[in-house]
Steps between C-alpha positions, in 0.01 A plus 500: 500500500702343281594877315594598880729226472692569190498902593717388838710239340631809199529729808727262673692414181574866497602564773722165527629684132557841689728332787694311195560754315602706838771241605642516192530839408655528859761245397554698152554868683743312827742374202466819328589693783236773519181648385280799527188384710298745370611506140523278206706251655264507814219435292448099498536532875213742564286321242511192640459608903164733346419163336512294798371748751620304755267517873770662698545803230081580557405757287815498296283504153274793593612833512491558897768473693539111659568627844518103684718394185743824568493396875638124427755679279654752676531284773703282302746759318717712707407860648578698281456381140194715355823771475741283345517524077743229449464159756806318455488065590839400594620201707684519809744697399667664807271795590474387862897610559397800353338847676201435333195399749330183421143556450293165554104545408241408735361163349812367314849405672720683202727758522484816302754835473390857406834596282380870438189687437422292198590129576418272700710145487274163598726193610360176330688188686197285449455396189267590169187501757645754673542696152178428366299613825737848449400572136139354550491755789659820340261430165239530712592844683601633171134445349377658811721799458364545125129518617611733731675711230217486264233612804741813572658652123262710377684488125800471320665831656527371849193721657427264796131495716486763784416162785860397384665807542364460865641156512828650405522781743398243814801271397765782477399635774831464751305507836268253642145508367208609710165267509342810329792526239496067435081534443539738264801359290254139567249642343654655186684174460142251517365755286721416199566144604144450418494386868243618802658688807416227710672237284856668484484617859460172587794339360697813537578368883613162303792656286630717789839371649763614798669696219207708374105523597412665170652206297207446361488843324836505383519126311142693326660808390860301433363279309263700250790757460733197368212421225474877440874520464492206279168624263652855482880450491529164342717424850418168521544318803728222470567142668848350463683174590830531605815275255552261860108432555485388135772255520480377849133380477379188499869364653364460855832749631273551829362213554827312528619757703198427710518103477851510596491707797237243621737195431779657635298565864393140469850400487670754734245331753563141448151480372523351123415143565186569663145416317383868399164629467481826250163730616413777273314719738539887664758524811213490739310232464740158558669684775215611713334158480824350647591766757198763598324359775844372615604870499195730588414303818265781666335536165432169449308473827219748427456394051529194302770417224320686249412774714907514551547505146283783426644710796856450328380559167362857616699788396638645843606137630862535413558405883305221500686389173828555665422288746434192288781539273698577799429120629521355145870598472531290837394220380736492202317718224767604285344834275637615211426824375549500143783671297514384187186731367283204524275680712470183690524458846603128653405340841662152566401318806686219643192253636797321685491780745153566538384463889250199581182752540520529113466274231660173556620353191458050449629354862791307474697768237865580585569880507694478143176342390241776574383727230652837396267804367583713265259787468517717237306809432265582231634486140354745215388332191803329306695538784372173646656297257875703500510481923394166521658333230877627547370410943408109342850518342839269659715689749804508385844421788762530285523245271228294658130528411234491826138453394254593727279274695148667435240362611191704412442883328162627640396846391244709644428865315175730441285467189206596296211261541219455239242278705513688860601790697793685650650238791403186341726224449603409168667078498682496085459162348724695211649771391429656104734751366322747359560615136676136440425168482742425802270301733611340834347224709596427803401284834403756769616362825236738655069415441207649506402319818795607693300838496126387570514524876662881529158685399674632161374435167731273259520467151703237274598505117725662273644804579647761192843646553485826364718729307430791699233602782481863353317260178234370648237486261116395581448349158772268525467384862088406461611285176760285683315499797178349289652331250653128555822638640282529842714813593477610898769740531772686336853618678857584357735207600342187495587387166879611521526304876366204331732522219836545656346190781453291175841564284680437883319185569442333189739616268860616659448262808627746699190460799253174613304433150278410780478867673187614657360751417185732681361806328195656648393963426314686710275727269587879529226627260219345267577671107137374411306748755528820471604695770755187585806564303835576651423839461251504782736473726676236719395226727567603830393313778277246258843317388651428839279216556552312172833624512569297850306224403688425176798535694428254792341259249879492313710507856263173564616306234858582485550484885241257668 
C-alpha cells in the first residue's frame, strides 16, 4: 500500500515537473520570437506534453492515432491549419479592414486569417492563456502528424504504403466523393492509423463541416504530408510571434478598451452613481431569468421555467431567443457587443426599470438607489484578471476621478469536478493557483445549503485554477484532490477574479473593501473517470438546470 503510495506521489511530481518546465519553455520561445515545433527548439515542448499525457490528448503516448484528442483540437484551431507550414500569432493588428475573411473555430471565439497557401495568422487579444492553449494545441497535432508519417514512409527515399496512396487520390479528387469512394479511402486510412473501420467512420461524421464533408480525410492526409515534408526535406514547420504581440502583452491594451467602453455607457446614461453588481456568466442566463416567461407568454402556459430554459437553449430557437432579448431591450438592457478584441460580450440591466412581475429589489429604495448589473461574458484563463481589473479601475471625467459603487462580483463558469459528475454544483471556499504558491481565500456569499432543496448534488472546498484545460493531468488532480488541500474542482479564472477583487478592495481602495463576493461552477466533465474528459463531448441539456439554478440563486441575493 504504502509502495502504491510513493509510485503516485513521483508520478504526480512529474507531471507537476512536465507542466513547469512547459510554461516556461513557452515563455523562453514567445520572447524569442519563434521556434520549430517539430525540431530542436520544439523539443522541451513535446517532451514535456508526452510526459504529462494529459486526459484530453488520450492516446497521445502510444503510437495510434488519438482520434477524441484530434477532435477537441481541431475544433479549437481554425479550418484550415493541417495545410499551413508557418502559423503566425499576431495581435490585433488590422486584418479585419483587410479582404482577408476572418476564420473563427468552432469551440474558441478567436479570429484567424489564411494569408496564402502556406500561412495561416491566429489573433491572440487574450492574454498568455490564450497563447499557451495555441502552442499546447499545435504540439499536440504535430506529434500526431509524426506517427502518422512514421506508419506511412516506407524508408529514407520517400516510397510511401499503397493504403496512403489511396488516401491521397480520395483527397485530390476535385468532385464530390461517393459513399463507395469515402469507404474505401476509410478503410485505407484506419488501416494505417492502426484504427478499426468502425472507429474512424464513426468520428469521420464529427470532423465534417458546411465547408467540406471529407474534412476528416484531408486534416489525415494534410497533416502526415507536413511530417513527411519535414522528415524528408528538412521543411520544418514553423510558429512565429509577430514584433506587436511581443511588446503589447501583458499591458491590458484590450481590456481597457473594453473597461472603458463600459464606463463610458454608464455615464452617457446617467447611470455611474448607482450600486453595481458585476456577474460573470454567458449572455443567456441573467437575462432569461429576468425576462422569459415575461416574453414567451404561450410557452410559458404549457412548461415550467426550466422547461423554458431548455426550449431556448435548443439549437433552432433563435425565435424564441429573439423574443426575449427583444423585451429585455424594453426594459432598459443596454448590450454591448464587444470591439476591443476582448471577445467579451456585456449585458447591463437597469433594475430601476424592471416591471413589478419581476424581482422587486428592498421596498422603500428610490429609483437612483436600485442596483445596476453588469454582466460580462466568459473570460479565458488570464484574461480574468486583465478585464476585470482595468473594469474595478476609477473612471476618469476629465480631471476628476469617479470610483465605482460596487457592491458585489459573483461569478458563475463551468469546471472540472473531482468528487462528482457532469451537472453538479461546485460552492469554492478558495481558489489555488496552480504551479505557484498564490493562494486565495475568500467569503463565498453563496452556501452549500442554498443548493440542497433543487435535487442537484453540491460540493464545497478548494477549487485549482489551472494553467490550461488542454493540461489536465490525472496524476496531479487525484493528489490535490486526496491530499490536505481537499481539492473539488479545477477551472481557468478563479484565481485571477480573486486577485484583481483583492488588489481593488484592499490595496488601491478603489471598490467596498467590504465587496461581496459569490462564486459557485457547474461541472462540465470529471478528469478522474475515464470516458469524462472534455473530450467526450459537451453538456447539452445536463447543464441547463444547474446553469439556471446558479443563476436564480445569484439574482436572489443581489435583487430580493
Amino acid at each position: 500500500m504504502s509502495q502504491f503510495h510513493i509510485h503516485n506521489r513521483t508520478r504526480a511530481q512529474e507531471s507537476s515537473g512536465a507542466i513547469e518546465r512547459m510554461y516556461i519553455t513557452m515563455r523562453h520561445l514567445f520572447n524569442r520570437g519563434f521556434y520549430k515545433p517539430m525540431g530542436v527548439s520544439g523539443e522541451t515542448l513535446r517532451e514535456a506534453l508526452l510526459t504529462l499525457r494529459p486526459e484530453i490528448y488520450g492516446s497521445i503516448s502510444e503510437e495510434k492515432l488519438e482520434l477524441q484528442g484530434l477532435i477537441y483540437v481541431i475544433d479549437r484551431l481554425p479550418y484550415g491549419i493541417e495545410e499551413c507550414t508557418y502559423i503566425n500569432l499576431t495581435s490585433d493588428e488590422g486584418y479585419k479592414n483587410s479582404h482577408f475573411e476572418p476564420i473563427i473555430p468552432l469551440k474558441r471565439r478567436r479570429h484567424c486569417y489564411r494569408i496564402d497557401e502556406e500561412q495561416m495568422n491566429i489573433e491572440v487579444t487574450r492574454g498568455r492563456s490564450e497563447i499557451y492553449d495555441i502552442l499546447t494545441h499545435l504540439t499536440f497535432l504535430y506529434i500526431e502528424s509524426h506517427k502518422i508519417m512514421k506508419q506511412v514512409l516506407i524508408n529514407d527515399e520517400g516510397d510511401l504504403i499503397r493504403d496512403w496512396e489511396k488516401l491521397e487520390k480520395a483527397v485530390l479528387n476535385k468532385g464530390k466523393l461517393t459513399q463507395k469512394q469515402k469507404e474505401i479511402a476509410l478503410t485505407h486510412t484506419a488501416s494505417f492509423l492502426g484504427r478499426t473501420f468502425e472507429e474512424v467512420n464513426e468520428v469521420y461524421p464529427q470532423f465534417s463541416c458546411k465547408e467540406d464533408p471529407n474534412r476528416f480525410l484531408k486534416i489525415i492526409y494534410y497533416l502526415g504530408k507536413g511530417a513527411i515534408k519535414e522528415y524528408l526535406n528538412d521543411q520544418k514547420r514553423l510558429i512565429t510571434f509577430s514584433p506587436v504581440l511581443r511588446e503589447r502583452l501583458g499591458h491590458h491594451i484590450h481590456g481597457e478598451r473594453w473597461a472603458q467602453r463600459i464606463k463610458n455607457a454608464l455615464h452617457d446614461k446617467g447611470l455611474l452613481e448607482r450600486p453595481i453588481h458585476i456577474i460573470s456568466a454567458n449572455m443567456h442566463s441573467v437575462m432569461n431569468t429576468l425576462f422569459a416567461e415575461t416574453a414567451l407568454v404561450t410557452e410559458k402556459k404549457e412548461h415550467t421555467s426550466l422547461e423554458l430554459y431548455e426550449l431556448l437553449s435548443q439549437s433552432g430557437s433563435g425565435k424564441l431567443r429573439d423574443k426575449v432579448s427583444k423585451k429585455a431591450s424594453q426594459y432598459g438592457m443596454i448590450y454591448l457587443k464587444d470591439e476591443s478584441g476582448t471577445n467579451i460580450d456585456v449585458q447591463i440591466f437597469d433594475t430601476a426599470r424592471l416591471p413589478e412581475n419581476i424581482y422587486q429589489s428592498e421596498a422603500g429604495l428610490d429609483a437612483t438607489e436600485k442596483p445596476l448589473l453588469i454582466v460580462m461574458d466568459y473570460a479565458f484563463g488570464e484574461q480574468a484578471y486583465e478585464t476585470m481589473d482595468e473594469l474595478l479601475k476609477p473612471f476618469q471625467i476629465g480631471e476628476q476621478q469617479h470610483f465605482l459603487t460596487v457592491d458585489s462580483v459573483s461569478i458563475m463558469g463551468k469546471a472540472g469536478i473531482l468528487e462528482g459528475g457532469k451537472g453538479d454544483i461546485m460552492i469554492p471556499s478558495s481558489h489555488i493557483f496552480e504551479g505557484t504558491a498564490d493562494n486565495y481565500p475568500f467569503k463565498n456569499r453563496l452556501k452549500k445549503s442554498d443548493f440542497t432543496e433543487e435535487g442537484l448534488d453540491v460540493c464545497t472546498g478548494a477549487m485549482i485554477t489551472v494553467l490550461g484545460t488542454s493540461l489536465q493531468n490525472r496524476d496531479i488532480l487525484r493528489f490535490f484532490h486526496e491530499s490536505t488541500w481537499n481539492v473539488i474542482g479545477l477551472e481557468m479564472e478563479g484565481a485571477h477574479y480573486q486577485k484583481a477583487i483583492q488588489s481593488a478592495s484592499k490595496i488601491r481602495g478603489s471598490i467596498n473593501p467590504k465587496v461581496k463576493v459569490r462564486y459557485a461552477y457547474y461541472a462540465s466533465d470529471n478528469p478522474l473517470e475515464t470516458g469524462s474528459t472534455l473530450a467526450s463531448g459537451g453538456l447539452g441539456a445536463t447543464g441547463v438546470k444547474p446553469t439556471y439554478v446558479i443563476t436564480e440563486k445569484m439574482l436572489k441575493q443581489i435583487l430580493v
